[in-house]
Backbone atoms as SQL, in Angstrom:
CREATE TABLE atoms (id INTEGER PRIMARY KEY, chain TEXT, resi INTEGER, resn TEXT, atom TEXT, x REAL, y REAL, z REAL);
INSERT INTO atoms VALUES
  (1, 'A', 1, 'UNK', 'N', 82.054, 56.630, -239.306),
  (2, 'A', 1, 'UNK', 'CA', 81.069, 57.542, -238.758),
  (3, 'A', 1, 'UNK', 'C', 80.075, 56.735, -237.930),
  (4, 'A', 2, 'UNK', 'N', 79.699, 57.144, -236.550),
  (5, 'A', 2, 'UNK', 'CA', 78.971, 56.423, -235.920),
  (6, 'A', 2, 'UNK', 'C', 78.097, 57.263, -235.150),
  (7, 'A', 3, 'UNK', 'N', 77.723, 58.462, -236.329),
  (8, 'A', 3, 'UNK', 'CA', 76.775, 59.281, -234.982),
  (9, 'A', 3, 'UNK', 'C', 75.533, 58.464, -235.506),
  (10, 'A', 4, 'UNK', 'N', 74.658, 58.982, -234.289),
  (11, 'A', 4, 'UNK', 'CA', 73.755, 58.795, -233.689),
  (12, 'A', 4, 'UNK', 'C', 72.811, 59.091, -234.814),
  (13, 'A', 5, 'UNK', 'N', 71.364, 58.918, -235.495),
  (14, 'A', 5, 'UNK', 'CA', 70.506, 59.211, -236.543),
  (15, 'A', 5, 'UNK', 'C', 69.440, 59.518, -236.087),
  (16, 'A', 6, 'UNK', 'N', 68.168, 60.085, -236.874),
  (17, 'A', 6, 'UNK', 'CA', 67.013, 60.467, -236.102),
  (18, 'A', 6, 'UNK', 'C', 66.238, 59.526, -236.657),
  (19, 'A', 7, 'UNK', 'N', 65.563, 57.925, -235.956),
  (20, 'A', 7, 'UNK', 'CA', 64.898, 57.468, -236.401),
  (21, 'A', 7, 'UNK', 'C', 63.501, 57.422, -236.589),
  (22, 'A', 8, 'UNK', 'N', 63.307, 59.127, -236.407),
  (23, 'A', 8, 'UNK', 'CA', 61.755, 59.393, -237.375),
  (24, 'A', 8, 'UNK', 'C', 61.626, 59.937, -238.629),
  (25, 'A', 9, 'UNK', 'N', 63.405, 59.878, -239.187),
  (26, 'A', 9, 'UNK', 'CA', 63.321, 59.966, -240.483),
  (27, 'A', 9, 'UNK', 'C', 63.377, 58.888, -241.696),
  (28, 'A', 10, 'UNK', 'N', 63.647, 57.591, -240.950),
  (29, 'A', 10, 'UNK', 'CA', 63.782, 56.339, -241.391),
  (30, 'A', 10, 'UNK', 'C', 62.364, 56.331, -242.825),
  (31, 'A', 11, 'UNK', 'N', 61.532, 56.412, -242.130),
  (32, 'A', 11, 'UNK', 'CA', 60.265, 56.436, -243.186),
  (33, 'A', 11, 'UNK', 'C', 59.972, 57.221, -244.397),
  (34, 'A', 12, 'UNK', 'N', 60.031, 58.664, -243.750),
  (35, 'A', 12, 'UNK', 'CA', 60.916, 59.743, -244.878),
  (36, 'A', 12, 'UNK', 'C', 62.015, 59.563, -245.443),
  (37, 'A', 13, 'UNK', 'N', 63.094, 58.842, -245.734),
  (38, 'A', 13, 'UNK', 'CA', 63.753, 58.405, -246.179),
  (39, 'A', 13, 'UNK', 'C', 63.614, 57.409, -247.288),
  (40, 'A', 14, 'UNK', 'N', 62.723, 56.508, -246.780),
  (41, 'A', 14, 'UNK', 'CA', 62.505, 55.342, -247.512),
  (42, 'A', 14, 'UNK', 'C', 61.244, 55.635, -248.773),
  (43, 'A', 15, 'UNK', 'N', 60.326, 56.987, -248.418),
  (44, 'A', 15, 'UNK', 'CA', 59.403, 57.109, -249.731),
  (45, 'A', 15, 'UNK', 'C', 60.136, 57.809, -250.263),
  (46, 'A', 16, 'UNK', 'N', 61.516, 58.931, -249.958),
  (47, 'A', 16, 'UNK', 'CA', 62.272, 59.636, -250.556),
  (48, 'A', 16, 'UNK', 'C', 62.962, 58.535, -251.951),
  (49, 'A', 17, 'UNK', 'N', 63.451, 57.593, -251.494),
  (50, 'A', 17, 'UNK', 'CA', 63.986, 56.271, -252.485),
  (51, 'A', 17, 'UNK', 'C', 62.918, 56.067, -253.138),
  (52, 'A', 18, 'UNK', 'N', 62.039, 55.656, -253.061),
  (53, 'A', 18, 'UNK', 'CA', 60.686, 55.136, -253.912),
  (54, 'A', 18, 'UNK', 'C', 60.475, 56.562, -254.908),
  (55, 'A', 19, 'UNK', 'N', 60.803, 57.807, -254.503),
  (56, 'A', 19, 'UNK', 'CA', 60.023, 58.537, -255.245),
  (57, 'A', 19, 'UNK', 'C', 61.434, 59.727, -255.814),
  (58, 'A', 20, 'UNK', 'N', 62.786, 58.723, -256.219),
  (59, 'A', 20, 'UNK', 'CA', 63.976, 60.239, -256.186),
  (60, 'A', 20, 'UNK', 'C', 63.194, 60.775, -257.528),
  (61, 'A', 21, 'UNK', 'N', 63.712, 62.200, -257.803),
  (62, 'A', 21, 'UNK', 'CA', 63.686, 63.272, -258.497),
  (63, 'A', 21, 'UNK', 'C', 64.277, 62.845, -259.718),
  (64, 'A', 22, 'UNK', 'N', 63.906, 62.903, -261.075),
  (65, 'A', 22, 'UNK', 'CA', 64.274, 62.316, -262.556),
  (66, 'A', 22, 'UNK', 'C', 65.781, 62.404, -262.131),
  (67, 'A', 23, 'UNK', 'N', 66.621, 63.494, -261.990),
  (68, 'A', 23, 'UNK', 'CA', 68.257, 64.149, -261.624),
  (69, 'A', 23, 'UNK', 'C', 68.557, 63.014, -261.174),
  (70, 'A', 24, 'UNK', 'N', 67.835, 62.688, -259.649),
  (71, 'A', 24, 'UNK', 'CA', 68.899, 61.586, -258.946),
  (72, 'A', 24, 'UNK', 'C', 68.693, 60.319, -259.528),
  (73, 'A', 25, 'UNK', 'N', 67.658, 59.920, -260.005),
  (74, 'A', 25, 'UNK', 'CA', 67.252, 58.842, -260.862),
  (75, 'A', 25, 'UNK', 'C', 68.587, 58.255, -262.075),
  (76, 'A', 26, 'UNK', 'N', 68.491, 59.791, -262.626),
  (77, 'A', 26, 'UNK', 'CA', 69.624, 59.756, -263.641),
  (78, 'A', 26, 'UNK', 'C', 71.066, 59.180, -263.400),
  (79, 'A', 27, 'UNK', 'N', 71.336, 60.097, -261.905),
  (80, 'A', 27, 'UNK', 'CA', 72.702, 59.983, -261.836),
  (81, 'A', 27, 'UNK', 'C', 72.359, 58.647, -260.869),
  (82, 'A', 28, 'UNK', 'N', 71.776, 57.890, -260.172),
  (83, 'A', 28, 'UNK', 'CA', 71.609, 56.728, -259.644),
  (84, 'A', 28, 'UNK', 'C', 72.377, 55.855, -260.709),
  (85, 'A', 29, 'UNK', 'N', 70.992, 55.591, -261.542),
  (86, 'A', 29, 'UNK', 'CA', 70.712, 54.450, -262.802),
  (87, 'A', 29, 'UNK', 'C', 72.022, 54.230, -263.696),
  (88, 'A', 30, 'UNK', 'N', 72.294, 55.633, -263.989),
  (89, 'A', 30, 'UNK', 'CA', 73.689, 55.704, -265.443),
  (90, 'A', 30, 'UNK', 'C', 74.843, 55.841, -264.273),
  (91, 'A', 31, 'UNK', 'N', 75.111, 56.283, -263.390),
  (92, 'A', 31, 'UNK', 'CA', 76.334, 56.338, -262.770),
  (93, 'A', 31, 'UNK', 'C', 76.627, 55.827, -261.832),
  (94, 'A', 32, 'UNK', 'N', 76.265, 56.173, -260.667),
  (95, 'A', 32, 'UNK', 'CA', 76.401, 55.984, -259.308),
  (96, 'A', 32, 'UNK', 'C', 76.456, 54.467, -258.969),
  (97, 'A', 33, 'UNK', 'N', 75.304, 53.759, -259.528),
  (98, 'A', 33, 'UNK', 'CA', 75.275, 52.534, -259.473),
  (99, 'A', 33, 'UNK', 'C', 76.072, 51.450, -259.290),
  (100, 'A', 34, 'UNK', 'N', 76.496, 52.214, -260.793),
  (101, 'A', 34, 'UNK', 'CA', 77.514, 51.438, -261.295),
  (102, 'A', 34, 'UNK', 'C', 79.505, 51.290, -260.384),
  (103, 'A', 35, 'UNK', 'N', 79.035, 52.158, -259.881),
  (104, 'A', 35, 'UNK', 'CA', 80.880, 52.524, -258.833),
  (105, 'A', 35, 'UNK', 'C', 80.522, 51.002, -257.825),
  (106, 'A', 36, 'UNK', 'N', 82.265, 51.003, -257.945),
  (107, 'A', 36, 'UNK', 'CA', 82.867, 50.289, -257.082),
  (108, 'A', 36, 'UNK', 'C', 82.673, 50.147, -255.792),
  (109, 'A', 37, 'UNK', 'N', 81.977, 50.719, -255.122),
  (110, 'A', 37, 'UNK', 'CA', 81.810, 51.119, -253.603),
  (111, 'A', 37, 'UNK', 'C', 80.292, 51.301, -253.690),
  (112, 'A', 38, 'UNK', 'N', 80.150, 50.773, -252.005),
  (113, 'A', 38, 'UNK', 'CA', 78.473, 50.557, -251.781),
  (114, 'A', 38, 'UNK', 'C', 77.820, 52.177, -251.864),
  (115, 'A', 39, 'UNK', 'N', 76.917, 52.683, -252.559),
  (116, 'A', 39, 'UNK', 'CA', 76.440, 54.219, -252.483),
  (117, 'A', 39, 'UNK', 'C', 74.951, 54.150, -251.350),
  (118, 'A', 40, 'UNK', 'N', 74.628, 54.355, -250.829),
  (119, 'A', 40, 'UNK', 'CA', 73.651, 54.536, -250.188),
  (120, 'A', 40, 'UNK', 'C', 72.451, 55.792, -250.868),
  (121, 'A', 41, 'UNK', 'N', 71.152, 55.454, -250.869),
  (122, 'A', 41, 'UNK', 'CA', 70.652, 56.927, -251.285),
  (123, 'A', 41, 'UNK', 'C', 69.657, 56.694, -250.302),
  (124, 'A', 42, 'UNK', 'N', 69.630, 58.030, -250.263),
  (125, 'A', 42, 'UNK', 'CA', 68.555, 58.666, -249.341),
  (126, 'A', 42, 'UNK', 'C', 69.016, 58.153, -247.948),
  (127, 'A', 43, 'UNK', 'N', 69.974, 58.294, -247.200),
  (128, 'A', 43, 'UNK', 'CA', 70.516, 58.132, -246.449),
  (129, 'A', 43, 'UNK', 'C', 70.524, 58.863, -244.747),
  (130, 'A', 44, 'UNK', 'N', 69.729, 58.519, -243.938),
  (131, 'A', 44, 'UNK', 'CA', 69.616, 59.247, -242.843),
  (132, 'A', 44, 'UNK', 'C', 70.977, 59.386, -242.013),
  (133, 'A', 45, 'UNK', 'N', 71.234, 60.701, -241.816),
  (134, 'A', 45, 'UNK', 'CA', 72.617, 60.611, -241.033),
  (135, 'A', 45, 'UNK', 'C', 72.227, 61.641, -240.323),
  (136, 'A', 46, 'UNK', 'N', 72.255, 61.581, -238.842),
  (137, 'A', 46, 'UNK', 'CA', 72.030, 62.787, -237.647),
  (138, 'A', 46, 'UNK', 'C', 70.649, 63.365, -237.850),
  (139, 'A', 47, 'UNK', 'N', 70.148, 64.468, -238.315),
  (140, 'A', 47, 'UNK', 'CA', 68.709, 64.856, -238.546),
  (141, 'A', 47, 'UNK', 'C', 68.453, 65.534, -240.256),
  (142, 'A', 48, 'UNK', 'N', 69.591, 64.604, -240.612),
  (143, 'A', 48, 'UNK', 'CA', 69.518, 65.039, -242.514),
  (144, 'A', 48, 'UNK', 'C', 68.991, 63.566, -243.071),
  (145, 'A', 49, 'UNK', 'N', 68.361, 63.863, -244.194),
  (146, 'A', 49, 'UNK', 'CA', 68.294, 62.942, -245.078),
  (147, 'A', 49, 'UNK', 'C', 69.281, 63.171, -246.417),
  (148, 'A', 50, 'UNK', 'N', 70.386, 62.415, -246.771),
  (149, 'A', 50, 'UNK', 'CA', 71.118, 62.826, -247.773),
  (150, 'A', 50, 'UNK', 'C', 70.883, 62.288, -248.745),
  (151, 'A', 51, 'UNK', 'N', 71.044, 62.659, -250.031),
  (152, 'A', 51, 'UNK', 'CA', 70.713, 62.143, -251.294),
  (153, 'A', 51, 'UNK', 'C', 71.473, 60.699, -251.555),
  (154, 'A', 52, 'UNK', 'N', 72.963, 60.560, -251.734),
  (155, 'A', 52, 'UNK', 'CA', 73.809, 59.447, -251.951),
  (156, 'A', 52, 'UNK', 'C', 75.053, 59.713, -250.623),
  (157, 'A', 53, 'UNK', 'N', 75.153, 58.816, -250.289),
  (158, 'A', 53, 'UNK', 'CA', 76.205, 58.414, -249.211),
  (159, 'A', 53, 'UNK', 'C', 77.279, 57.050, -249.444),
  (160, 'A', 54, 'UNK', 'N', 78.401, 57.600, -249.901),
  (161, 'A', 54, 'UNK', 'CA', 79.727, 56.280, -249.729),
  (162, 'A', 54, 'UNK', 'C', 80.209, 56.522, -248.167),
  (163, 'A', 55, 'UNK', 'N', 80.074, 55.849, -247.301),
  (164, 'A', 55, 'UNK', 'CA', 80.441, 55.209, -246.456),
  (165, 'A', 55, 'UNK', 'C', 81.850, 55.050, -246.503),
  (166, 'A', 56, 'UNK', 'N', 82.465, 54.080, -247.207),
  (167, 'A', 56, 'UNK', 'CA', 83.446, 53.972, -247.423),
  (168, 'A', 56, 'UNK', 'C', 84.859, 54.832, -247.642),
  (169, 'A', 57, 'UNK', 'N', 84.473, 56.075, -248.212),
  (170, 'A', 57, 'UNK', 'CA', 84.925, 57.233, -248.777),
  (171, 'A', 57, 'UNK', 'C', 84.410, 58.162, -247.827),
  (172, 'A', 58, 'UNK', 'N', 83.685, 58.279, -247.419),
  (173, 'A', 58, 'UNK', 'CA', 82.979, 59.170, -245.853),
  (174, 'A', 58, 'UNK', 'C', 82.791, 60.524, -246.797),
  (175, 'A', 59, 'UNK', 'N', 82.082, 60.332, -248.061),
  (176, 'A', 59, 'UNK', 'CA', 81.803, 60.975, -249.097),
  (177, 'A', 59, 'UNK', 'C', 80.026, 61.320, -249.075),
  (178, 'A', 60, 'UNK', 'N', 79.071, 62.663, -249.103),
  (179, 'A', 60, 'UNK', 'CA', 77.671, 62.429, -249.258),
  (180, 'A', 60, 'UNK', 'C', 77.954, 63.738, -250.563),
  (181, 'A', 61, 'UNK', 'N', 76.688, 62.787, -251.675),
  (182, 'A', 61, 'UNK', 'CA', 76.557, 63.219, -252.580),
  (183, 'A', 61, 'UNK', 'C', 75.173, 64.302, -253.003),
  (184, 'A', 62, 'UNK', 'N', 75.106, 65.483, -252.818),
  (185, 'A', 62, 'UNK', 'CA', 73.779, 66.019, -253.222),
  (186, 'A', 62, 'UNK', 'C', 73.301, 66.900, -254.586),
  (187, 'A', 63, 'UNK', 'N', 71.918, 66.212, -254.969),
  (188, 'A', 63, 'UNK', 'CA', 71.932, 67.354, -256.190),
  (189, 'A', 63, 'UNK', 'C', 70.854, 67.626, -255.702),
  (190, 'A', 64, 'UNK', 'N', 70.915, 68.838, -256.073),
  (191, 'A', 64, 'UNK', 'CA', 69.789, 69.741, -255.817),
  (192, 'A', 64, 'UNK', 'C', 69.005, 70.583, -256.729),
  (193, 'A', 65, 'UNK', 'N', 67.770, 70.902, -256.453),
  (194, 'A', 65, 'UNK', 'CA', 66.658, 71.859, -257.066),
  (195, 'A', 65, 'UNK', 'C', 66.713, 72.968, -256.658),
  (196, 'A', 66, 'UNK', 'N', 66.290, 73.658, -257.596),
  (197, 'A', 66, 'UNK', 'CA', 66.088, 75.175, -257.498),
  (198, 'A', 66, 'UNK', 'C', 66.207, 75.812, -255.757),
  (199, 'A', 67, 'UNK', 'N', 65.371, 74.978, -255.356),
  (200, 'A', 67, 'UNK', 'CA', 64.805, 75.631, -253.492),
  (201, 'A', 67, 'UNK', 'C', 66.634, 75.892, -252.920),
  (202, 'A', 68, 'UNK', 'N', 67.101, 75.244, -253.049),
  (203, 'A', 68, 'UNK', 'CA', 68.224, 75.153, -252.809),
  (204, 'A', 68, 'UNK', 'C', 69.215, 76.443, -252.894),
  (205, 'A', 69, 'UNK', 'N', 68.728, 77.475, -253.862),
  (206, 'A', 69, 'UNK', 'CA', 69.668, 78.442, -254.283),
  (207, 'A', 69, 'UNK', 'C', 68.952, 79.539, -253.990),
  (208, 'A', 70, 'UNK', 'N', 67.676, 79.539, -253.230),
  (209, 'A', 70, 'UNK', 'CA', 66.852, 80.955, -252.759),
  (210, 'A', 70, 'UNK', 'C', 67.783, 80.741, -251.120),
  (211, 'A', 71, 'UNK', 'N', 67.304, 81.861, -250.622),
  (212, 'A', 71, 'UNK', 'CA', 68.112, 82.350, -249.655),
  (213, 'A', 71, 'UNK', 'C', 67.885, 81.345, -248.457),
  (214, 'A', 72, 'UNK', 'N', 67.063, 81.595, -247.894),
  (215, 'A', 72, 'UNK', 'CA', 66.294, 80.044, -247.262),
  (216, 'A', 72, 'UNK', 'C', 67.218, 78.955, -247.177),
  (217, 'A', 73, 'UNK', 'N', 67.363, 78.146, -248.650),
  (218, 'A', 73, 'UNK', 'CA', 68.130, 76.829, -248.791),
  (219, 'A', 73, 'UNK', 'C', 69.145, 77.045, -248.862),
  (220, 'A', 74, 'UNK', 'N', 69.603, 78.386, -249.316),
  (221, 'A', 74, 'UNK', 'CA', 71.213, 78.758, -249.121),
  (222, 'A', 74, 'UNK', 'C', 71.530, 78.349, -247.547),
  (223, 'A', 75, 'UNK', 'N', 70.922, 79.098, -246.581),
  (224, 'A', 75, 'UNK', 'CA', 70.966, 79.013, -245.060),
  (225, 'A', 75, 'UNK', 'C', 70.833, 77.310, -244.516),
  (226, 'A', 76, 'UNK', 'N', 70.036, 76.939, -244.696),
  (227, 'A', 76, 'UNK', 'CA', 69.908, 75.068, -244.289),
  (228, 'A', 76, 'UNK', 'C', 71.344, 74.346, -244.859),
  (229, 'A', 77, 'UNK', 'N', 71.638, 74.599, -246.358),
  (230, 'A', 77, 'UNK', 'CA', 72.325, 73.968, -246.839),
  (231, 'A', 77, 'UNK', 'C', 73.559, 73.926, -245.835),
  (232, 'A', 78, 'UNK', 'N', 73.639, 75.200, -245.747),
  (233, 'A', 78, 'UNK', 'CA', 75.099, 75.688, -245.130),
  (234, 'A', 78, 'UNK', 'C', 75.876, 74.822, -243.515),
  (235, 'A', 79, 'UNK', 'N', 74.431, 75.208, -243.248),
  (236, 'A', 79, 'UNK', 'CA', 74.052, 74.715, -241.883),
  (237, 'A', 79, 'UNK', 'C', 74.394, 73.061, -241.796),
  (238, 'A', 80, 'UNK', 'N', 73.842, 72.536, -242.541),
  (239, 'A', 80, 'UNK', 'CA', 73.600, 70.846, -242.726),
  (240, 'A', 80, 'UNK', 'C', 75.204, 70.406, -243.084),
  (241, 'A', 81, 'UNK', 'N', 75.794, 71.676, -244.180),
  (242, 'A', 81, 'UNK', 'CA', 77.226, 70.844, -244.481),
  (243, 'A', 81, 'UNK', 'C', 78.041, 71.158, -243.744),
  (244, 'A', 82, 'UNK', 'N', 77.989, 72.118, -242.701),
  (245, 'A', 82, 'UNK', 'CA', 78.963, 72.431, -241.173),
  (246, 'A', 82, 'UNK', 'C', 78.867, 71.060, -240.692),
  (247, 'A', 83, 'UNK', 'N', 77.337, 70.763, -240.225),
  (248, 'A', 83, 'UNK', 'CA', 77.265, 69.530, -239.478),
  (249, 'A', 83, 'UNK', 'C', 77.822, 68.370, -240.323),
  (250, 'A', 84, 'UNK', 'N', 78.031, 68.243, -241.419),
  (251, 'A', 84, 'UNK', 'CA', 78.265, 67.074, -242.081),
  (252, 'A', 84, 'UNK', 'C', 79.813, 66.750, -242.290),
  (253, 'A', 85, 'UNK', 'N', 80.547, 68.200, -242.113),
  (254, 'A', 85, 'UNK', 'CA', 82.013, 68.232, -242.420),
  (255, 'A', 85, 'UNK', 'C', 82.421, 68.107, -240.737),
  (256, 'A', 86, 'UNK', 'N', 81.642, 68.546, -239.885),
  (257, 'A', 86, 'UNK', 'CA', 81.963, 68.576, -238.586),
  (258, 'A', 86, 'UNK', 'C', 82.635, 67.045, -237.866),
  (259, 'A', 87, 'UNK', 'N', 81.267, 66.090, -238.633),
  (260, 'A', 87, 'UNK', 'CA', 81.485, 64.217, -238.597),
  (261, 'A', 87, 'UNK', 'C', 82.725, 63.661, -239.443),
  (262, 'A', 88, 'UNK', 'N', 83.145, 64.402, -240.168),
  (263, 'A', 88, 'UNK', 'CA', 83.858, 63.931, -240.972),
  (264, 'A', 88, 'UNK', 'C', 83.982, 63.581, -242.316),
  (265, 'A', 89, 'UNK', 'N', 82.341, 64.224, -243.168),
  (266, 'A', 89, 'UNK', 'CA', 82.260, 63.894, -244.186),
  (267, 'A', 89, 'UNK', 'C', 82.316, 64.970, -245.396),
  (268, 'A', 90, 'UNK', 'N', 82.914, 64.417, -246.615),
  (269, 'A', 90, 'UNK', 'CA', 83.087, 65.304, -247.412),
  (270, 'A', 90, 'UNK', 'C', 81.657, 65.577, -248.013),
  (271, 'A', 91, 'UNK', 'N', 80.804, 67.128, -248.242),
  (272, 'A', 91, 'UNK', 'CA', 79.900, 67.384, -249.120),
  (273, 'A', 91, 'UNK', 'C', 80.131, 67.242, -250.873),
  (274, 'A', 92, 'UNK', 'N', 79.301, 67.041, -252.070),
  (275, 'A', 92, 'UNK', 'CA', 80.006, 67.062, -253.065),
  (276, 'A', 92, 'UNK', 'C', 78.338, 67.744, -253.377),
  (277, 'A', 93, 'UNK', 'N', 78.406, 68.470, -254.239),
  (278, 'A', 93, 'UNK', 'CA', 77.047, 69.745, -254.618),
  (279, 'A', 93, 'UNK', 'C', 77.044, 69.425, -256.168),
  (280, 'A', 94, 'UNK', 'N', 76.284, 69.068, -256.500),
  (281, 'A', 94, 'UNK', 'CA', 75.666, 69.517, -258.191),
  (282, 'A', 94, 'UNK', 'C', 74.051, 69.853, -258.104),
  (283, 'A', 95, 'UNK', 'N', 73.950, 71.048, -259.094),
  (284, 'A', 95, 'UNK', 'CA', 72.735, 71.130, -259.616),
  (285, 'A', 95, 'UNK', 'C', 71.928, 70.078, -260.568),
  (286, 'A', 96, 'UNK', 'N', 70.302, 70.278, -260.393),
  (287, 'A', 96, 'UNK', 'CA', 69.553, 70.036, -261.271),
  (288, 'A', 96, 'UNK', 'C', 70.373, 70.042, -263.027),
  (289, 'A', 97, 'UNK', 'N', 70.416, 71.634, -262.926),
  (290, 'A', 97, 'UNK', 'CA', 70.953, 72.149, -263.805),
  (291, 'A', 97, 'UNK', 'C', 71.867, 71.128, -264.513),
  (292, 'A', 98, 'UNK', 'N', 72.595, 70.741, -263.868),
  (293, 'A', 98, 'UNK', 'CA', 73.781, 70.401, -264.429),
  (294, 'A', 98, 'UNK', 'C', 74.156, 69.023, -264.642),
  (295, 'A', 99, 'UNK', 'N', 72.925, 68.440, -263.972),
  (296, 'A', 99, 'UNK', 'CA', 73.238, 66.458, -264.041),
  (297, 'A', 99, 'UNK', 'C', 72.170, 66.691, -265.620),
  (298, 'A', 100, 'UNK', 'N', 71.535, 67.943, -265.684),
  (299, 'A', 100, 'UNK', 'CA', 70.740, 67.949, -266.541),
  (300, 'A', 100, 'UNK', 'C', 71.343, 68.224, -268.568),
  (301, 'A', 101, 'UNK', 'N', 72.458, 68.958, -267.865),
  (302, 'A', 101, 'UNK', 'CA', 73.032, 69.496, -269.202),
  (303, 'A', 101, 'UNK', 'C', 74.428, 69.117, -268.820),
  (304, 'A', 102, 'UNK', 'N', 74.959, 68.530, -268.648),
  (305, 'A', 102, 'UNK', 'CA', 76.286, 68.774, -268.215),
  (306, 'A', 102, 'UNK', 'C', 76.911, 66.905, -267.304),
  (307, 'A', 103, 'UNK', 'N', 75.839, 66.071, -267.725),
  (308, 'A', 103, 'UNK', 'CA', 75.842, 64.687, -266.984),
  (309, 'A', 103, 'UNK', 'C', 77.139, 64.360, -266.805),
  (310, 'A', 104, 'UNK', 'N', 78.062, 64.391, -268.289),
  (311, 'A', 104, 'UNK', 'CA', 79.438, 63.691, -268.274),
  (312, 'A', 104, 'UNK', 'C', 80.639, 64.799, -267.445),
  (313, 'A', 105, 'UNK', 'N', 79.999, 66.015, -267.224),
  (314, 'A', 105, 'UNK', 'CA', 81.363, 66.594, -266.357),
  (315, 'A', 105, 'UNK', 'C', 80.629, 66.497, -264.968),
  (316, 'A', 106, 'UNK', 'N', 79.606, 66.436, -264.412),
  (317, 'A', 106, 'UNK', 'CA', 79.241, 65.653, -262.815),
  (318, 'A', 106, 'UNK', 'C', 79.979, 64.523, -263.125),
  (319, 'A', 107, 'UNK', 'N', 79.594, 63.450, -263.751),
  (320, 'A', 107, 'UNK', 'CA', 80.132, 62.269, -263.456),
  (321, 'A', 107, 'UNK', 'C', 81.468, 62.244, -263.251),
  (322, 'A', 108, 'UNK', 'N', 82.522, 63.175, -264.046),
  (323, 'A', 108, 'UNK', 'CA', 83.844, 63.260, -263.932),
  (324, 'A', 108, 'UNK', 'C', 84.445, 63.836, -262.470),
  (325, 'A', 109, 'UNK', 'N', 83.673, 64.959, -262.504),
  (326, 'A', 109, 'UNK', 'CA', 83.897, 65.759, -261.597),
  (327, 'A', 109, 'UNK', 'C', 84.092, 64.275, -259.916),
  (328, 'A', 110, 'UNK', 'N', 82.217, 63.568, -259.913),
  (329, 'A', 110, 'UNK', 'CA', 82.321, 63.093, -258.940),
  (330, 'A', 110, 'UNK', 'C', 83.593, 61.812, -258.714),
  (331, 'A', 111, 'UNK', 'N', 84.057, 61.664, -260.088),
  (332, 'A', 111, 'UNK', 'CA', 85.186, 60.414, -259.933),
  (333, 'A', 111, 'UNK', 'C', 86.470, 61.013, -259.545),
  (334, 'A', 112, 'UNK', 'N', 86.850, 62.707, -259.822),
  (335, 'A', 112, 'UNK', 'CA', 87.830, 63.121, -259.475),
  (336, 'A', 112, 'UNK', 'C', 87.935, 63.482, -257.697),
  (337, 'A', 113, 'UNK', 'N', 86.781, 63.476, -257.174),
  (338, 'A', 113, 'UNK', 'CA', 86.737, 64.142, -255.905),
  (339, 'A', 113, 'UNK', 'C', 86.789, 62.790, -255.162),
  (340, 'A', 114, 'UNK', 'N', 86.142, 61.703, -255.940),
  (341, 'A', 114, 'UNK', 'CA', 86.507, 60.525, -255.054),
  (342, 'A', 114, 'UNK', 'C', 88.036, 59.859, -255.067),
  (343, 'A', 115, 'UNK', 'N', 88.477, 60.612, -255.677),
  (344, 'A', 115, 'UNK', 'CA', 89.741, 59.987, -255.784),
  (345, 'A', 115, 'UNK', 'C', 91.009, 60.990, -254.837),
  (346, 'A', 116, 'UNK', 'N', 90.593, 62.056, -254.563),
  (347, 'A', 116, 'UNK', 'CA', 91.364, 62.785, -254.085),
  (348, 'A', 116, 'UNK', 'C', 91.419, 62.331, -252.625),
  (349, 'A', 117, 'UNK', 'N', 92.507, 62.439, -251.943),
  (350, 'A', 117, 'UNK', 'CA', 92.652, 62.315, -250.397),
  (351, 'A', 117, 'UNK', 'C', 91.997, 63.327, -249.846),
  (352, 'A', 118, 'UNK', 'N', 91.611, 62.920, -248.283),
  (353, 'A', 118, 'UNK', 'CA', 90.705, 63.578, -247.509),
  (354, 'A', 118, 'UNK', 'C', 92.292, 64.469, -247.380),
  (355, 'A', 119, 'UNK', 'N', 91.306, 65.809, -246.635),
  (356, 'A', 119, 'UNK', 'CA', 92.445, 66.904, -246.451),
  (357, 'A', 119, 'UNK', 'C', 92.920, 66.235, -244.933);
């Protein structure tokens, strides 16, 4: 992937890392970390800031909060993962909810999707 980024999000990006959300913290620290492949967080790509990005896997990882599931973030989301599947990259979605109650089937979930071939 070699598009182009918006570098006035570089900064927003970087207090985004200093300050992730307990969720991404979680799945950072206990999981993500730990994989085989470089993860990127908070990752500027085109005019998004993404939560976790493998590069390698042309994989972006997002969990999300509540805002996300009112109608509003339904619409952005949608929008952002056209553009993101458009480049070539696979979206992978978990809730708050669910890194919250449910840690060991995200984590599974995200090892099964990394393992699957791109379509």
């Amino acid at each position: 992937m070699n598009e182009k980024y918006n570098s006035k999000l570089v900064e927003n990006a970087k207090n985004l890392r200093k300050n992730m959300t307990k969720e991404e913290k979680h799945l950072w620290y206990d999981f993500l970390k730990g994989l085989p492949f470089t993860v990127h967080r908070q990752k500027v790509i085109g005019n998004y800031i993404v939560d976790f990005y493998i590069a390698s896997l042309e994989t972006v990882i997002e969990v999300d909060g509540s805002q996300h599931y009112e109608e509003k973030g339904v619409v952005k989301d949608a929008k952002r993962d056209e553009y993101l599947n458009e480049i070539g990259l696979k979206v992978l979605r978990y809730s708050n909810c669910d890194v919250n109650t449910n840690f060991e089937g995200v984590c599974q979930d995200i090892l099964k999707q990394l393992n699957k071939p791109s379509p």
